[in-house]
FIMIRO-694389 format. One record per residue (C-alpha): x, y, z negated. Coordinates in steps of 0.05 Angstrom, whole numbers. Layout:
N
X / Y / Z
...
***
This chain:
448
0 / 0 / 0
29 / 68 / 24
32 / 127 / -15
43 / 196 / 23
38 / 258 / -20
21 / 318 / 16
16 / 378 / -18
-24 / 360 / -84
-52 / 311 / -32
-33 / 233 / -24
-59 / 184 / 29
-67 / 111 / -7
-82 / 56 / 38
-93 / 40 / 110
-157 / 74 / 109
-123 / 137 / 95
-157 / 160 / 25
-133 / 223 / -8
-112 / 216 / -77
-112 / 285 / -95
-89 / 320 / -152
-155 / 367 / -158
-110 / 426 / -182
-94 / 492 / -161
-132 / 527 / -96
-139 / 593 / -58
-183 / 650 / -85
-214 / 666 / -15
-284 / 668 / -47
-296 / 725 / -102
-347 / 730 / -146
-395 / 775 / -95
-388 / 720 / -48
-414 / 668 / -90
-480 / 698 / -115
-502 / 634 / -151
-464 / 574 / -180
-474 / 502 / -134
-515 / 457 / -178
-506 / 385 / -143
-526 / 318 / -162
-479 / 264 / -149
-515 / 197 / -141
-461 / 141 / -167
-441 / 97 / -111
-376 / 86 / -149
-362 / 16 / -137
-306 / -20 / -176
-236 / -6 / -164
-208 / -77 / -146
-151 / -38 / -117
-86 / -4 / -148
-103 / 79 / -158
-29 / 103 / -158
32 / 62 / -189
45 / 70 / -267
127 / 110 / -265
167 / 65 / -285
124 / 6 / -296
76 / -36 / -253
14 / -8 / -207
-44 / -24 / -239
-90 / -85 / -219
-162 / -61 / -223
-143 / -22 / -280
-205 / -57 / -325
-206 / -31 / -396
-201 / -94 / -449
-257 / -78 / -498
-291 / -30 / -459
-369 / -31 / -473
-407 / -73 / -437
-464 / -39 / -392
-519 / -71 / -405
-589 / -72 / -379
-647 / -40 / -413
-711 / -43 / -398
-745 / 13 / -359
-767 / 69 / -388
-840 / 91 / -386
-825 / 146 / -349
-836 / 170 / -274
-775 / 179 / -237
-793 / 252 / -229
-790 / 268 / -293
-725 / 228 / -298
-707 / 281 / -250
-730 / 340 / -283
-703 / 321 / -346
-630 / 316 / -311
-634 / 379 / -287
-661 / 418 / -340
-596 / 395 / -385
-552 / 406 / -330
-576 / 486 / -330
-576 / 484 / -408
-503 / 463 / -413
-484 / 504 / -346
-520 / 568 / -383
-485 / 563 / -447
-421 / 545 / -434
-409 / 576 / -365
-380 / 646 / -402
-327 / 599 / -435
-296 / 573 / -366
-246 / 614 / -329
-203 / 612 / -269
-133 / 606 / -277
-91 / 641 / -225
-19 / 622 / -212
32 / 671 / -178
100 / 660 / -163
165 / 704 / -146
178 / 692 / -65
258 / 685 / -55
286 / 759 / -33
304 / 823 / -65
261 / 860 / -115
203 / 810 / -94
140 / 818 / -133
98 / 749 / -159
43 / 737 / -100
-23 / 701 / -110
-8 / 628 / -105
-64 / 583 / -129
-117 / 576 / -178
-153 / 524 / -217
-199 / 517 / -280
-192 / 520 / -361
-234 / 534 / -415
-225 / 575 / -479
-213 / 530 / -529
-205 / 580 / -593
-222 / 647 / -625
-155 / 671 / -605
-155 / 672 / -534
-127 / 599 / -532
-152 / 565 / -457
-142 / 487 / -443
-120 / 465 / -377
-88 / 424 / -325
-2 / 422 / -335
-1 / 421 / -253
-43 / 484 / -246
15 / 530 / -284
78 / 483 / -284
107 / 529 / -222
77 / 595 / -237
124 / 656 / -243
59 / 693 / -274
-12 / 674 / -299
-68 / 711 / -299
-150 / 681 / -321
-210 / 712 / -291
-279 / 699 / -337
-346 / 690 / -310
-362 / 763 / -307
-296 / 784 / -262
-254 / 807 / -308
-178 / 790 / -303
-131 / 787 / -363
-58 / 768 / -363
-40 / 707 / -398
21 / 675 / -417
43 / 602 / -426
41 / 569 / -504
56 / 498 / -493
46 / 449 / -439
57 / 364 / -434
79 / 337 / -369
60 / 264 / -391
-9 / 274 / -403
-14 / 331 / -352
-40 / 388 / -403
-25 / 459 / -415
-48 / 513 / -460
-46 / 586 / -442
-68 / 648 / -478
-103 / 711 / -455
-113 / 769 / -503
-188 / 772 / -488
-231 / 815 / -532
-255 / 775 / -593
-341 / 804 / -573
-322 / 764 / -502
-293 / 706 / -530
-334 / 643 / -517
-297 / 579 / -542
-327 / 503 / -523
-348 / 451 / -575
-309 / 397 / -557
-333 / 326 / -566
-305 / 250 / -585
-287 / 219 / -512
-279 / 157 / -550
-369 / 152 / -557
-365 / 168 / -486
-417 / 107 / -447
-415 / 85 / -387
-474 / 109 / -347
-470 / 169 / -393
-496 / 235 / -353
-426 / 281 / -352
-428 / 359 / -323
-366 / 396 / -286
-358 / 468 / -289
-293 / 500 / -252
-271 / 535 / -189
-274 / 482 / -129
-241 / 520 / -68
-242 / 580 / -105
-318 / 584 / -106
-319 / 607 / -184
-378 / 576 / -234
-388 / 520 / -195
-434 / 460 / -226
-435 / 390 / -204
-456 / 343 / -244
-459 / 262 / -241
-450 / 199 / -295
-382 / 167 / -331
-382 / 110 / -277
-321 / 71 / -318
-266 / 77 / -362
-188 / 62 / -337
-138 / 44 / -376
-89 / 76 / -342
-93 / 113 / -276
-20 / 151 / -254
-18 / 214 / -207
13 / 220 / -146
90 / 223 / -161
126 / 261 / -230
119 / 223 / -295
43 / 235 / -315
-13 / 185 / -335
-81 / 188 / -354
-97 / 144 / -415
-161 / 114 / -421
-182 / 152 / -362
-255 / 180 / -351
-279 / 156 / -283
-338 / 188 / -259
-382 / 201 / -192
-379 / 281 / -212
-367 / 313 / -146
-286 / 341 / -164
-245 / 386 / -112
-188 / 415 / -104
-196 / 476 / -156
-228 / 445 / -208
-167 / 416 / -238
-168 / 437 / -317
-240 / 448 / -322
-290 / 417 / -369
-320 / 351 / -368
-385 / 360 / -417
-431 / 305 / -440
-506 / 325 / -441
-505 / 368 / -506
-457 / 411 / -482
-389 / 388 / -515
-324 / 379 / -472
-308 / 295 / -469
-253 / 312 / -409
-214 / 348 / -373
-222 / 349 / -297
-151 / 324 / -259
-159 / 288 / -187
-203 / 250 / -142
-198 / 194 / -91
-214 / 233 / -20
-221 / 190 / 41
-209 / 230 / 105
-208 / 293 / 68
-284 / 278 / 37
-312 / 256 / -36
-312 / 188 / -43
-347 / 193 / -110
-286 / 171 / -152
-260 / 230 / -192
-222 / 219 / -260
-213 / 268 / -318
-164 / 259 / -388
-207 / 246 / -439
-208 / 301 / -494
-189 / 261 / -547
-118 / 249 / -520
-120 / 327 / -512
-139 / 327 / -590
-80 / 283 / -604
-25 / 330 / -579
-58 / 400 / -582
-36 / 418 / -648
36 / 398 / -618
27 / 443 / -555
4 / 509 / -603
64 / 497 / -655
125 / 477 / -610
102 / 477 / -534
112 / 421 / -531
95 / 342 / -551
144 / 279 / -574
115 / 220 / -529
139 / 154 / -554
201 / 116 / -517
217 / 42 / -521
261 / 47 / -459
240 / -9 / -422
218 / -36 / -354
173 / -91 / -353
136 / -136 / -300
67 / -164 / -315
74 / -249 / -320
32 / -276 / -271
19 / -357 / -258
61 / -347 / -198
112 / -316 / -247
108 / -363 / -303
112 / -425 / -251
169 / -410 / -204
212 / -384 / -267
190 / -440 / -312
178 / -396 / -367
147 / -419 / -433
89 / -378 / -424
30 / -353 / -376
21 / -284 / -398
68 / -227 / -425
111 / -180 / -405
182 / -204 / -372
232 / -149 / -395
267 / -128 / -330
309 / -67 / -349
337 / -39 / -413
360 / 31 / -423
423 / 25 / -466
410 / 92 / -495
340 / 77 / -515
315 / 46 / -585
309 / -17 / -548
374 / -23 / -527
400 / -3 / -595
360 / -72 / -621
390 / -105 / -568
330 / -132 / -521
352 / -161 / -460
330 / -144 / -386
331 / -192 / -326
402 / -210 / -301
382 / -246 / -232
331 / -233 / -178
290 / -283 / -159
230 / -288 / -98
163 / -301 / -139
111 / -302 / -84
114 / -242 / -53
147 / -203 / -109
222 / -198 / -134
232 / -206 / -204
292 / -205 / -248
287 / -271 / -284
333 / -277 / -358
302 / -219 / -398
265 / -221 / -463
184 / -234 / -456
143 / -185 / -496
83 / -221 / -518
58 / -174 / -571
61 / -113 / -603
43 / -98 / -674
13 / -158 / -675
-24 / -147 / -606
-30 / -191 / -540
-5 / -158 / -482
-10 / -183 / -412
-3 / -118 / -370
45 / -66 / -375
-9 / -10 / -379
-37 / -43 / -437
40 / -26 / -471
38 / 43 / -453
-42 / 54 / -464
-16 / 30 / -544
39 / 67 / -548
13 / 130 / -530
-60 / 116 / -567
-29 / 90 / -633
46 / 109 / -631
84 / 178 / -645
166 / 179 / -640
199 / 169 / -697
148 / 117 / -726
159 / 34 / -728
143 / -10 / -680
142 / -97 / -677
145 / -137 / -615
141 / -204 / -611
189 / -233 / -574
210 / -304 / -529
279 / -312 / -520
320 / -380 / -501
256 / -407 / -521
241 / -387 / -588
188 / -331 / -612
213 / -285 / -663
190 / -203 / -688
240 / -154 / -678
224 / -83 / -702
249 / -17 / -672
235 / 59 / -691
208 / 98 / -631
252 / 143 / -592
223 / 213 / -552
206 / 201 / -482
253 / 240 / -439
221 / 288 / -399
207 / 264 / -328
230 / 192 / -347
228 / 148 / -287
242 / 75 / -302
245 / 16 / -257
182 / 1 / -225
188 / -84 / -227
135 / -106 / -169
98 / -72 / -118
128 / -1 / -122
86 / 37 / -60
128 / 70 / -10
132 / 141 / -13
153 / 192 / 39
163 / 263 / 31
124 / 331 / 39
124 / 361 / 107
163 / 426 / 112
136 / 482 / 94
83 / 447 / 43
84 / 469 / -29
65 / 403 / -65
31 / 450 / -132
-6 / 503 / -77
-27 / 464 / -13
-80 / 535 / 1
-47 / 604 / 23
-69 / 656 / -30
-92 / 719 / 16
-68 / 779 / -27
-115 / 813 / -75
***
């Protein structure tokens, strides 16, 4: 499976889908030009993902991406209740939530310095955030700012105020920017446990698509994903929110509400085949935004937690042609020397052998728990680490080597910033940008 990034853009697959990293877009509409917001109801023709949606850096893509535990949907009986009203009652929440929290969502506008002499920051791109705090404190995407020279947020009414960067987290692409708007226009969000989130659960969007400010779409939480990566750098979205929500380009940082008006996520890419929605749209749940924000206001920044491993998930192709003692784990394939795991002394693969179609390097440790807990796919390592696990605490993995199981216990190191490791199976090729695209700002920002 081929992975072509193209601006904030990647084509996945033969059929030539877009994953695309719903962030920063032009500002060619104003607020005159877009007299009312776009209320549209998404009908969920989501159908599983049986597919890989990007590769997991530095570990392995991710095989339907099913959620262990995740609540099972099941069928009720029908309600007493004409479709119509069914209907009405859809849209009359949708316009409750749009109507109060529509004054708390702004567009965030990112300029940058052109090369040259004496050159002045021009328009670049914009996305979405929402004010999170009494103090001017907005919530958004780490993609929509990461490359601005200067920021700037316009609220619903048109009013622009400078803002400046406080913290941001490539990892769990996040950021958190301040404006010093005036404390009688200051309209924070209530924001919600993603972790009661329900399948089939009605969800509202509110951001910026294509620059077309106050925009409302609206749709259900179609799935949860354990782990879904974006196209290329280092970031992953835990227990990912997958929902039918119509999500463009633009709309990256902007809320995700459930039906009473709290924030559950916050909107990050979308699956676009041939350039159109395909209904599959993902957002980081708000609870993993919960876990690091304090973080992000204090120091600017958040400690992930680093074993320093690559792994490759055991399959029964795996386990047979490598006669290994078991059918499911994870096959060490790389240690970083440097890392906490290396200081313990875990060992990665020391030959490569053909196991089906896939390479692996057989003679490494096999992780078969950790803390006590069955793994079987490298996302479920990461989804515990980063759920369960800050740097500097303990850690036990179970481990089988020459045969024998034994617990060895290591203390977390910091992830460092950007970390690729070794992807073990199925890496997707990648090729580069064309010249001349910006990979943060695929739209030309006229001047304002």
């Amino acid at each position: 499976m081929g992975l072509l990034k193209l601006g904030t853009a990647a084509l996945v697959g033969s059929a030539l889908t877009l994953l695309v990293v719903v962030g920063p877009t032009n500002l060619r509409a104003s607020a005159e030009q877009v007299a009312a917001p776009a209320v549209t109801t998404v009908a969920n023709t989501a159908p599983q993902v049986n597919g890989n949606v990007g590769a997991m850096t530095g570990q392995a893509p991710l095989p339907g991406m099913a959620v262990p535990g995740a609540p099972a949907v099941v069928a009720a009986p029908a309600p007493a209740v004409a479709p119509q009203s069914i209907t009405q009652g859809t849209v009359e929440t949708t316009v409750r939530v749009y109507q109060d929290n529509r004054p708390s969502v702004v567009t965030v506008i990112s300029s940058v310095v052109p090369p040259g002499f004496r050159s002045d920051p021009q328009p670049a791109g914009a996305g979405s955030g929402f004010i999170i705090d009494g103090q001017g404190h907005i919530l958004t995407n780490n993609h929509v700012v990461s490359e601005a020279d200067k920021l700037e947020v316009t609220l619903s009414d048109g009013t622009t105020f400078a803002a400046r960067l406080v913290g941001r987290d490539a990892r769990f692409d996040l950021a958190v920017i301040q404006a010093d708007i005036p404390a009688d226009r200051l309209r924070a969000v209530a924001l919600g446990d993603s972790d009661r989130l329900q399948v089939g659960e009605q969800v509202i969007a509110i951001g910026n698509p294509y620059g077309l400010d106050g925009t409302v779409t609206t749709g259900i939480v179609s799935g949860r994903r354990q782990v879904v990566t974006e196209p290329g750098g280092d970031a992953v979205l835990v227990n990912a929110i997958q929902t039918d929500t119509s999500i463009n380009p633009g709309n990256s940082g902007g809320p995700l509400m459930n039906g009473r008006g709290e924030v559950i996520g916050v909107n990050t890419m979308g699956l676009m085949p041939n350039g159109g929605q395909a209904g599959l749209n993902f957002a980081i749940p708000i609870n993993n935004a919960k876990r690091i924000l304090d973080d992000l206001l204090a120091k600017g920044a958040y400690a992930h937690p680093f074993v320093g491993i690559g792994t490759a998930e055991i399959t029964s192709t795996i386990a047979g042609t490598l006669s290994l003692p078991v059918k499911e784990g994870l096959l060490v394939q790389s240690v970083d020397p440097n890392s906490a795991a290396g200081r313990i002394g875990l060992r990665g693969g020391t030959e490569q052998q053909e196991a089906g179609a896939r390479r692996i390097m057989a003679g490494g440790d096999i992780i078969v728990a950790i803390d006590g807990k069955s793994l079987r796919r490298p996302e479920d390592f990461v989804s515990y680490l980063e759920l369960n696990k800050k740097a500097g605490e303990e850690v036990t993995l179970s481990i089988i080597r020459d045969g024998q199981q034994r617990d060895v216990t290591l203390t977390l190191g910091e992830r460092p910033a950007a970390q690729a490791q070794q992807t073990p199976r199925q890496q997707p090729s990648r090729q580069q940008p064309g010249q001349g695209q910006n990979p943060r700002f695929p739209f030309p920002v006229p001047g304002r």
